[in-house]
N, C-alpha and C positions, 0 to 999 in steps of 0.2 A: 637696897644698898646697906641700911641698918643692918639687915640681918646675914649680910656678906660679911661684912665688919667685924661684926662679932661672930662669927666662924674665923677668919682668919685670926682673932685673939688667941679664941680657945683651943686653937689647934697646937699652937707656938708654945705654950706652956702655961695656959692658965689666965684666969681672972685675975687680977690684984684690984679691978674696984676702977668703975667711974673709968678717968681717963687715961689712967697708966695700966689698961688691959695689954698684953703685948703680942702683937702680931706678929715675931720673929727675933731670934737672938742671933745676932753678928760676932763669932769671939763671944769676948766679954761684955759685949754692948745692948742693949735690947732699943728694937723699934716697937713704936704702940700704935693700936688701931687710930689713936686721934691726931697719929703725923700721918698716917693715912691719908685720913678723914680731912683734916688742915689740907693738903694736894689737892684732894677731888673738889675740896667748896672753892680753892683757888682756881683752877681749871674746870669751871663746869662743863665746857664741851668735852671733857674725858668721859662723861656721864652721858652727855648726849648720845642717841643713839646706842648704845652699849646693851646691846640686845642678847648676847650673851653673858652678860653680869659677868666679865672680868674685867672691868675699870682698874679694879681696886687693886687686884691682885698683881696687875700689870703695876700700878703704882707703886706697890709693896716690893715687885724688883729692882724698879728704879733705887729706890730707897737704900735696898741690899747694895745695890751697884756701888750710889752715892757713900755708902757706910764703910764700906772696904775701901774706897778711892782717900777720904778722910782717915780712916785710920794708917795706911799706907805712907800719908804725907806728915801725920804725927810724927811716925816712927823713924821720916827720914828728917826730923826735926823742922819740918817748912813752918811749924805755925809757928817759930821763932824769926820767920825772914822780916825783917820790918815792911818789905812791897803785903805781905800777907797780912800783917798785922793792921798796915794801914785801911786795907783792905776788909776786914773785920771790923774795925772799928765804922767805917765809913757806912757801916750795910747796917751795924747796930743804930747810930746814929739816926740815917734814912727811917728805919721802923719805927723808933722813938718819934720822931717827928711825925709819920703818918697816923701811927697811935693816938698821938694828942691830938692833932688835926679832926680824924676821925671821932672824939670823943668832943669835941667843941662842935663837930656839925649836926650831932647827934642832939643838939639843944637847938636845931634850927625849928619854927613850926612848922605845921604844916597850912596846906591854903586853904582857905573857905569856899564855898560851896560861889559867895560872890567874886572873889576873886579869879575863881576859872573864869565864871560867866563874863567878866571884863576881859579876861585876855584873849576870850574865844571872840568875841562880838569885835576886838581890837584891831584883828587879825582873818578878816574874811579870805585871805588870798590863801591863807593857813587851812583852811576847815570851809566855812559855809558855802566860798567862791572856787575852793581847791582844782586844780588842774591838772593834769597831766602835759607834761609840755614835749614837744620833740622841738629841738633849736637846733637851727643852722648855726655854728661859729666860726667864724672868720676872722685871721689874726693879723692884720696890716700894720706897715709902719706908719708912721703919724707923729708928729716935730708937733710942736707948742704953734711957730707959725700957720701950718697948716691943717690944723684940728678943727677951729671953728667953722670953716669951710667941709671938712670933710664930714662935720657932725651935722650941721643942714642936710646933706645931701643925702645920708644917710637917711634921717628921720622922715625924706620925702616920699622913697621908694616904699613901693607898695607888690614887692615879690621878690623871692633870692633871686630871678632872672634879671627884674631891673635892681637889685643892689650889683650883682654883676656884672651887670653895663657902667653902672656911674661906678664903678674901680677901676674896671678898666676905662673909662675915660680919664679919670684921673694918676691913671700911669702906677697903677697898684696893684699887685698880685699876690692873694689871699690865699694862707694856710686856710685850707676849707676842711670841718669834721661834721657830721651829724652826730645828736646826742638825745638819747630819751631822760626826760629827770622831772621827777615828782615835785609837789610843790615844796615840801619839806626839806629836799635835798638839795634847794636851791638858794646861796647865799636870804636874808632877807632883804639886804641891801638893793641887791638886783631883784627880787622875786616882785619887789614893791611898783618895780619900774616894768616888769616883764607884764603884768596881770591885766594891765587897759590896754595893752595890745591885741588888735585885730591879728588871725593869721594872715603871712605875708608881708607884716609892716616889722621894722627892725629899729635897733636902737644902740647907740655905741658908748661903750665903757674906755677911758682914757687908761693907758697903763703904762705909766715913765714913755719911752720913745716909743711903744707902738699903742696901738688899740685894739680891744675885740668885738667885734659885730654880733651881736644875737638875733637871727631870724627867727621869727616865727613862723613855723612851718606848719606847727597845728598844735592844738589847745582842748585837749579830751576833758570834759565836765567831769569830776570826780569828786564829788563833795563831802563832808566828816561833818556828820551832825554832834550837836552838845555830848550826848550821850556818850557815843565813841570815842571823844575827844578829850572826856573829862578824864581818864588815867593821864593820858602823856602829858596832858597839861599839866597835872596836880604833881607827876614826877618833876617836870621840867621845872618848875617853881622851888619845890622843895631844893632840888640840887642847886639852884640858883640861891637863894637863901642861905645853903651848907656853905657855897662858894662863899659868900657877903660874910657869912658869920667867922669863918675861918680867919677870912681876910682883914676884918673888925679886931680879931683875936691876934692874927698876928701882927698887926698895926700896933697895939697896945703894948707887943711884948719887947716892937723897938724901941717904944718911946721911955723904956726902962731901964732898957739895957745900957751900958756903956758898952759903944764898939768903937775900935780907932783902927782905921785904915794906915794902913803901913807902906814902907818902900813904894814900889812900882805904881801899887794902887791906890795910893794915896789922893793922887792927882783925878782919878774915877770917881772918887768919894762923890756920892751925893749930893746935890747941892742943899744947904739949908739941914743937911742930916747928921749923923755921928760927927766925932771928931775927927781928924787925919795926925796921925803921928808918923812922923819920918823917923 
């Protein structure tokens, strides 16, 4: 792909060095290998597969496209329209924030060789106990009255045949799906609750006026020893960390600022936060 890159510079008019090689002149305007290059690292599935090595090049039209479509709305004066203006600002804005964001998580650390090892031994259902799950779900109404009832009965049955009896005795007729889902792919909330179940035994989740049933229908042994599991862990930490650090970071930069909630939103204002000016 480097060496696609820099074909596409050198053909367009030359080297000028580093990153203002230019891949193509529009008019008066020049695109360069590294607004290219910026597309392809944004979209890496353009690269995926690209087994003819024209990623780039395809990218390098869009570009031409996008450059003529910009210059055209120059010339009809649009970057003067205030909706566009606002619109430019709002997107320079956005980047400046992820810039610094990005540059505050870039100081998060990384985890220790103990800390995987605590969050793997933490989380058997994750890795050492991991499963494969195929679940019945079934999506019933169910009121505040009659939940605790319905949640014994529930927890009694011991097969989708007999959850399907005690529903139907109970005058309830279930959105019924089958579902295959990894252990990873399953809330942890639920996965914690789904994992000492025997196949055929079910257990119900309360949600506003109905509830949903998860049978267990079967339970394939699939386990992630340390070894395998130290990447995802040590990512998932880190990213969790950038989250915490950012979040640290930007906690700090309200407690700085003067912000004063205005008109409508004044009344929204936070409680105990900035100040509200009407």
């Amino acid at each position: 792909m480097v060496a696609l890159l820099a074909g596409c510079g050198g053909g367009a008019g030359g080297s000028r060095g580093g990153d203002s090689q230019v891949a193509a002149t529009v008019n008066d305007s020049e695109l360069t290998v590294h607004q290219v290059q910026l597309v392809l690292e944004r979209q890496p599935r353009l690269v995926q597969g690209d087994k003819e090595g024209t990623a780039a090049a395809r990218v390098l039209e869009g570009l031409i496209d996008q450059e003529l479509a910009a210059q055209a709305a120059r010339a009809a004066s649009l970057d003067k329209d205030p909706r566009v203006v606002q619109r430019i600002e709002a997107a320079r804005r956005e980047i400046l924030a992820q810039s610094w964001q990005e540059s505050v998580a870039t100081g998060a650390r990384a985890a220790t060789s103990d800390e995987i090892d605590r969050y793997y031994e933490a989380r058997p259902a994750l890795f050492a106990q991991r499963r494969i799950y195929v679940l019945q779900e079934s999506a019933v109404e169910a009121d505040a009255a009659t939940l605790p009832a319905l949640t014994a009965q529930v927890g009694e049955t011991r097969s989708a045949d007999e959850l399907a009896n005690a529903l139907r005795r109970a005058g309830l007729t279930p959105a019924t799906r089958v579902v295959s889902q990894a252990a990873e792919d399953i809330p942890m909330g639920l996965l914690e609750r789904l994992a000492p179940l025997e196949p055929g035994r079910s257990l119900l989740v309360p949600q506003g006026g109905t509830a949903r049933i998860f049978t267990v229908l079967q339970a394939i042994k699939a386990p992630v020893d340390r070894r395998q599991a130290q990447g995802s862990i040590a990512a998932y930490l880190a990213n969790q960390r950038k989250g915490e650090a950012v979040a640290e970071a930007m906690k700090g930069l309200r407690a700085k600022a003067r912000i004063g909630y205005q008109g409508s939103f004044a009344a929204s204002a936070p409680a105990g936060g900035a100040s509200a000016t009407r």
